[in-house]
VEXDREN-2710 file (C-alpha; in Angstrom, 1 decimal):
% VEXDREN-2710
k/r/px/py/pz
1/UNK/-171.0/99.8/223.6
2/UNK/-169.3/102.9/222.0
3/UNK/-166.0/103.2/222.7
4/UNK/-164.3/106.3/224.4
5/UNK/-162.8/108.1/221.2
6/UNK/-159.4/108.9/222.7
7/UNK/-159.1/105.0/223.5
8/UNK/-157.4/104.9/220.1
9/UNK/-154.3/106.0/222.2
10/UNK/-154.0/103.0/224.1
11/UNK/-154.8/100.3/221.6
12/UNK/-151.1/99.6/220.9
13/UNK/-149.1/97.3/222.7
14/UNK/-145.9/99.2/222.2
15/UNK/-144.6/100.6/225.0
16/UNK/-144.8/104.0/225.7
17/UNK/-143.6/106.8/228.1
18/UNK/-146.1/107.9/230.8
19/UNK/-146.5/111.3/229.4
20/UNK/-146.3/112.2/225.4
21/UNK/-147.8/114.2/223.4
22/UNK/-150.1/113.8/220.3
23/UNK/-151.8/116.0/217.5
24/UNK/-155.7/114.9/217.4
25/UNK/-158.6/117.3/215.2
26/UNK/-156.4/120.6/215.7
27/UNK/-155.2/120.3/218.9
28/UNK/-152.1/119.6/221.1
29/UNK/-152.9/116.6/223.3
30/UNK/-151.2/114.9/226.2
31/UNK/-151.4/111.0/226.3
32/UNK/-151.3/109.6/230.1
33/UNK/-150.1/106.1/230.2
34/UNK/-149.7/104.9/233.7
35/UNK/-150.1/101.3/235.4
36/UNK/-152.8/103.3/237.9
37/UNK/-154.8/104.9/234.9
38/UNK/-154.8/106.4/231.3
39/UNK/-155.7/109.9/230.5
40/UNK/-156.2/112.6/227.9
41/UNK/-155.7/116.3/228.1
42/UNK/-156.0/118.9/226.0
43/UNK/-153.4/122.0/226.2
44/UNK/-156.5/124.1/224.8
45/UNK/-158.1/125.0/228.3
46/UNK/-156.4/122.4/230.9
47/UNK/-159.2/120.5/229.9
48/UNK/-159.2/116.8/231.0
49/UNK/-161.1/114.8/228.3
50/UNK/-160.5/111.1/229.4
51/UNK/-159.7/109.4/232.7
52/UNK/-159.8/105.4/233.1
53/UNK/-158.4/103.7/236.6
54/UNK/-157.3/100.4/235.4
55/UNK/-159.6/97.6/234.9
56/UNK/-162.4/99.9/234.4
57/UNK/-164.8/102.1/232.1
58/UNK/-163.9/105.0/231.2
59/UNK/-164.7/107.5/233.5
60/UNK/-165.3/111.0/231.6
61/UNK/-167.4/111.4/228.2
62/UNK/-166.0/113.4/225.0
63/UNK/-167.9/114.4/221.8
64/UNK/-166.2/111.9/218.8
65/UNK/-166.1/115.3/217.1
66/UNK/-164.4/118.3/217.9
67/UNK/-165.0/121.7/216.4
68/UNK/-162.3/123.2/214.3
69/UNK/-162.2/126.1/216.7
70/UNK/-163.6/126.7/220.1
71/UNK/-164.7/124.7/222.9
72/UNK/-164.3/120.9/223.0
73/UNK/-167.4/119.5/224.3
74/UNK/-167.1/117.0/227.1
75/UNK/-164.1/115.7/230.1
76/UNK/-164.0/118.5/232.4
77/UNK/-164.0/122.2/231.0
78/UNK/-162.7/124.8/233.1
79/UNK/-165.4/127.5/233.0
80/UNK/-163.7/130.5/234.1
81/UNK/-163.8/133.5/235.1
82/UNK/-167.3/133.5/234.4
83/UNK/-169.9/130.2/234.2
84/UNK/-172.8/130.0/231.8
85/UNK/-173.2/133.8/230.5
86/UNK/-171.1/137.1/230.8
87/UNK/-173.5/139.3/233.3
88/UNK/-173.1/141.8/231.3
89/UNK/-171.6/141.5/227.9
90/UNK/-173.2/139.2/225.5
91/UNK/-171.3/139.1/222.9
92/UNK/-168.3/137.3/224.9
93/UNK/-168.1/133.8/225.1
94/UNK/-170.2/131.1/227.2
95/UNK/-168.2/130.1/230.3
96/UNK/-165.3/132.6/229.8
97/UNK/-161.9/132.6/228.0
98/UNK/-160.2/129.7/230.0
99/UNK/-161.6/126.8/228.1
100/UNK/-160.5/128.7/224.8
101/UNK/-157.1/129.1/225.8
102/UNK/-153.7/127.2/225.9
103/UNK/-152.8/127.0/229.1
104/UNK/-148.7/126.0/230.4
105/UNK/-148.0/122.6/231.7
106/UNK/-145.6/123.6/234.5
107/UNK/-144.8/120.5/235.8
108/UNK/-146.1/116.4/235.7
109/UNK/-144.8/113.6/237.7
110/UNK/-144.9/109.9/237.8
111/UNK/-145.4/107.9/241.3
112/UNK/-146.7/104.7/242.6
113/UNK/-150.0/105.9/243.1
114/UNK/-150.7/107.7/239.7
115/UNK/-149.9/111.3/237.9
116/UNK/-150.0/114.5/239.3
117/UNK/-149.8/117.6/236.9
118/UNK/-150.0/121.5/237.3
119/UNK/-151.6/123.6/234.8
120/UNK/-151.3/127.3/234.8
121/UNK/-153.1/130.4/232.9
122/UNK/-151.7/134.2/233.1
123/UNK/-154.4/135.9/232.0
124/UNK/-154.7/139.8/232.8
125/UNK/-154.4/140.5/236.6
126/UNK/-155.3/136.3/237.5
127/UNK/-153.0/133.7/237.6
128/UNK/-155.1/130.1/237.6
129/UNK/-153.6/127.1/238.5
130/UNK/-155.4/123.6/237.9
131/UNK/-153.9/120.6/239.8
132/UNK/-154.8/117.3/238.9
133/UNK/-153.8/114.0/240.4
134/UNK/-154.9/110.6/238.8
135/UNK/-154.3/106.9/239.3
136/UNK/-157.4/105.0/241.3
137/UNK/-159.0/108.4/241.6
138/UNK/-160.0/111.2/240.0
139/UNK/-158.6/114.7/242.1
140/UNK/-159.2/118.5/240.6
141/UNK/-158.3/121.1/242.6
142/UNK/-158.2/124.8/241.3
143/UNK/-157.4/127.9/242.5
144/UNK/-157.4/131.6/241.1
145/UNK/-155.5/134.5/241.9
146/UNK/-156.4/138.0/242.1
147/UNK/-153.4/140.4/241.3
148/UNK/-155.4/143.5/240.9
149/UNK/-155.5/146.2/243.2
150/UNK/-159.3/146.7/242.9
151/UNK/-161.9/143.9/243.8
152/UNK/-164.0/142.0/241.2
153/UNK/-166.2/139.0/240.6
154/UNK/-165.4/135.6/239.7
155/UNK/-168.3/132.6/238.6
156/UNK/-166.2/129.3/237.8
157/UNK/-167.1/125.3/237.3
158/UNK/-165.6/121.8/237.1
159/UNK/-168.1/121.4/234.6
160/UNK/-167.9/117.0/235.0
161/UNK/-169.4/115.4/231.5
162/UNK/-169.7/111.6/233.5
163/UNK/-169.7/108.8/230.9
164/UNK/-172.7/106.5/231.4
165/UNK/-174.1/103.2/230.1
166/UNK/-177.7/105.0/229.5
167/UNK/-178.7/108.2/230.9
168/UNK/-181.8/107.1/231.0
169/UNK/-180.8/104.5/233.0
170/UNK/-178.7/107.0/236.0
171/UNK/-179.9/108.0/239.0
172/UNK/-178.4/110.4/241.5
173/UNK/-178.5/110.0/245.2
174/UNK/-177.0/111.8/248.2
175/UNK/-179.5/115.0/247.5
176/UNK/-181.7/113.7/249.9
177/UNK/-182.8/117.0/251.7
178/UNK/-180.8/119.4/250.1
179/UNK/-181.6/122.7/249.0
180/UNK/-182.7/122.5/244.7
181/UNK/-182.7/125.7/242.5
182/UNK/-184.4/125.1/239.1
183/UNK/-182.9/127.9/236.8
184/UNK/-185.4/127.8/234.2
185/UNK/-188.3/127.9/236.2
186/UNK/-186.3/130.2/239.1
187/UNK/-187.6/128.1/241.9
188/UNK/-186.5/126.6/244.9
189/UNK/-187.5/123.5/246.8
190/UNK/-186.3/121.2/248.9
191/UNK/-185.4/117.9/247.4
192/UNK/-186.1/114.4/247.8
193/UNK/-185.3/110.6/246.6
194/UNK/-183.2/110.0/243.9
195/UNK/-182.6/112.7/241.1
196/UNK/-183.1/111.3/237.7
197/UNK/-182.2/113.2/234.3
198/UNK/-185.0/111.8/232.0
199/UNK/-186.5/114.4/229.7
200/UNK/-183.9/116.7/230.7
201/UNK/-182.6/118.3/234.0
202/UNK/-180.9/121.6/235.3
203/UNK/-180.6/122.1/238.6
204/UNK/-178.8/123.1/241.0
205/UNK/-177.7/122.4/244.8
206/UNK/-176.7/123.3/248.1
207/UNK/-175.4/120.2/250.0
208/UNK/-172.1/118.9/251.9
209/UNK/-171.0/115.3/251.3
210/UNK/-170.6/112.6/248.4
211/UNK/-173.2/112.1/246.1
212/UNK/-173.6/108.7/244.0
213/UNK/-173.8/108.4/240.1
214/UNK/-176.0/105.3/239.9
215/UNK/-175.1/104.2/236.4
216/UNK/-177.2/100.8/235.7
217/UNK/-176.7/99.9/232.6
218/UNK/-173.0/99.4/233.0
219/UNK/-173.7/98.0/237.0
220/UNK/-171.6/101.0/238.4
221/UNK/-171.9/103.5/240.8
222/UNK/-169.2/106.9/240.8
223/UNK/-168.9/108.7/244.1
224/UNK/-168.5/112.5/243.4
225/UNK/-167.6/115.2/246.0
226/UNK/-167.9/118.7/244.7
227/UNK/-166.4/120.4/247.7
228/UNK/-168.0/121.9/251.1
229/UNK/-167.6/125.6/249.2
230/UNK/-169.5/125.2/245.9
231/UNK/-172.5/124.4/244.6
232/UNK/-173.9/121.1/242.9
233/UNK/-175.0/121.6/239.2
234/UNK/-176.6/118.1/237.6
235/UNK/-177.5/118.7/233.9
236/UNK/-178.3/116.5/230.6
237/UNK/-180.3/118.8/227.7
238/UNK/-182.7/115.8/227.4
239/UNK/-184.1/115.6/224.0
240/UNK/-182.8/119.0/223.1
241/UNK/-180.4/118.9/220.5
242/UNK/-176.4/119.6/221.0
243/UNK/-174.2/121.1/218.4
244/UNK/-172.1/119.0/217.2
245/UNK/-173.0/116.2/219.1
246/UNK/-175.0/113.1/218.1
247/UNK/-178.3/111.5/219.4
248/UNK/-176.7/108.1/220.3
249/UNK/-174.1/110.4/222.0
250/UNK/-176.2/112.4/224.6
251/UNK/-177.8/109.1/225.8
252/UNK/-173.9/108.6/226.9
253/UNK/-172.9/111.2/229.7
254/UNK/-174.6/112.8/232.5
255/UNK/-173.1/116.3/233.6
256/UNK/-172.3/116.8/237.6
257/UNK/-170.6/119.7/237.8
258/UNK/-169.0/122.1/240.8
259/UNK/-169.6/125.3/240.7
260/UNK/-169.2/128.7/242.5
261/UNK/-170.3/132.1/241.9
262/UNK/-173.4/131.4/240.0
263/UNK/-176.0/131.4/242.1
264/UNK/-174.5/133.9/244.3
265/UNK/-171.8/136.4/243.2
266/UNK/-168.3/135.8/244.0
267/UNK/-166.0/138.9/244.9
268/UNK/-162.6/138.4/245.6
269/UNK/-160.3/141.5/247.1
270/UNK/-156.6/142.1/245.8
271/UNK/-154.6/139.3/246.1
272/UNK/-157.3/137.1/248.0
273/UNK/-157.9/133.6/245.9
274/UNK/-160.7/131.4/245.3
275/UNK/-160.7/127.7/245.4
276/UNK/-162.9/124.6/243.5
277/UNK/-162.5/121.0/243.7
278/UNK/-163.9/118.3/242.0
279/UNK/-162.9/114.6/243.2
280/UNK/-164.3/111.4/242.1
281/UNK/-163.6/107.5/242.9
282/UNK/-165.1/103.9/242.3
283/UNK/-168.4/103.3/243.8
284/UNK/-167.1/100.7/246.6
285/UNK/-165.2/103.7/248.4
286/UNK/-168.5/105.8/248.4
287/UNK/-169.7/106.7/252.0
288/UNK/-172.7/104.9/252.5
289/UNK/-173.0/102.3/249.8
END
């Protein structure tokens, strides 16, 4: 099994406080260390790059290596204000600015049930928050504000990279019946059975609920809930190859992502704000398992 590379983190038996922070391939990150869970973020885009409950495998895949600049592949990326490409200008990058960004930690707290921590970015007329609370359970909530006096359009994700045993080997249910878009074909069609991501998979959904991340080579099942207001986005490039990233890698993650705005624009007035959640637990709490 290949480990989680920020698992080096934890491999001392020192002890250490709940929250410190470490310097790892260019970048300032936070080390979690909390009887409920441990946990990695990076300042660079709020972006959560390893989540483990206690007892258990790591929840969240992350590229072993990271480019000197830009976007760290894998955890949770925060694709804002826009998700997959600009409308309009090509030359800006992939799923926006926030993911390239340092964002403030405002505030982090220690209880009995696990971390919380609030993330903010100040960017032009938004102000985006990303709260995150951790322990048993995986909770990401954000929300963006609109400070101009003119409307606009927003696309954003929770862009999930889910670390799996075999991805040839996972299986999604809780789709049953829901309404599938296939972006590179620009179809629709109503879907049914499990989803699996062998060969490669894009697609996206319109459901409400759970779903389940059958992972079978590590015996496991995730239950994800991407939130009654956004879409469902399941991706893995298949054999396509990924900057950066190795062969023996891809087999590793499955992506499950929420996402709003994509499929249909987003417009937000003056000081109205938008919301996206992504929540995740063990597979004994799922509904229906």
């Amino acid at each position: 099994m290949h480990k989680h590379p920020l698992q080096r983190f934890f491999r001392s038996l020192r002890e250490r406080p709940t929250f410190g922070w470490e310097r790892y391939q260019r970048r300032d990150v936070l080390v979690i260390d909390h009887p409920r869970c441990q946990a990695v973020f990076s300042r660079q885009g709020a972006q959560l790059l390893h989540f483990q409950p206690t007892g258990q495998k790591p929840w969240l895949w992350c590229a072993a290596k990271w480019p000197q600049v830009g976007a760290i592949r894998g955890g949770v990326p925060v694709c804002w204000p826009w998700y997959g490409r600009h409308p309009s200008e090509n030359a800006w990058p992939s799923h926006g600015w926030a993911r390239l960004i340092d964002w403030k930690l405002l505030a982090s707290h220690a209880g009995v049930d696990g971390v919380r921590l609030h993330w903010r970015l100040q960017l032009c007329d938004w102000q985006v928050d990303l709260h995150a609370h951790l322990g048993e359970r995986m909770d990401l909530r954000l929300s963006t504000e609109h400070q101009d006096s003119e409307p606009c359009h927003l696309s954003q994700a929770l862009h999930a990279y889910w670390r799996v045993g075999d991805a040839a080997e996972t299986a999604l249910s809780g789709l049953e019946d829901a309404e599938g878009y296939d972006p590179l074909n620009r179809t629709t069609y109503r879907h049914s059975g499990e989803l699996s991501v062998v060969g490669g998979c894009q697609r996206v959904f319109r459901h409400d609920g759970e779903l389940q991340l059958k992972d079978r080579a590590w015996q496991r099942e995730l239950c994800i809930d991407t939130g009654h207001a956004a879409d469902t986005v399941v991706w893995h490039p298949g054999t396509r190859p990924l900057l950066g990233v190795s062969w023996n890698e891809v087999a590793q993650f499955v992506c499950v992502e929420a996402a709003s705005g994509g499929t249909t624009r987003q417009s937000l007035a003056p000081g109205e704000t938008a919301h996206l959640s992504l929540q995740a637990r063990a597979g004994g709490d799922c509904r229906g398992v």
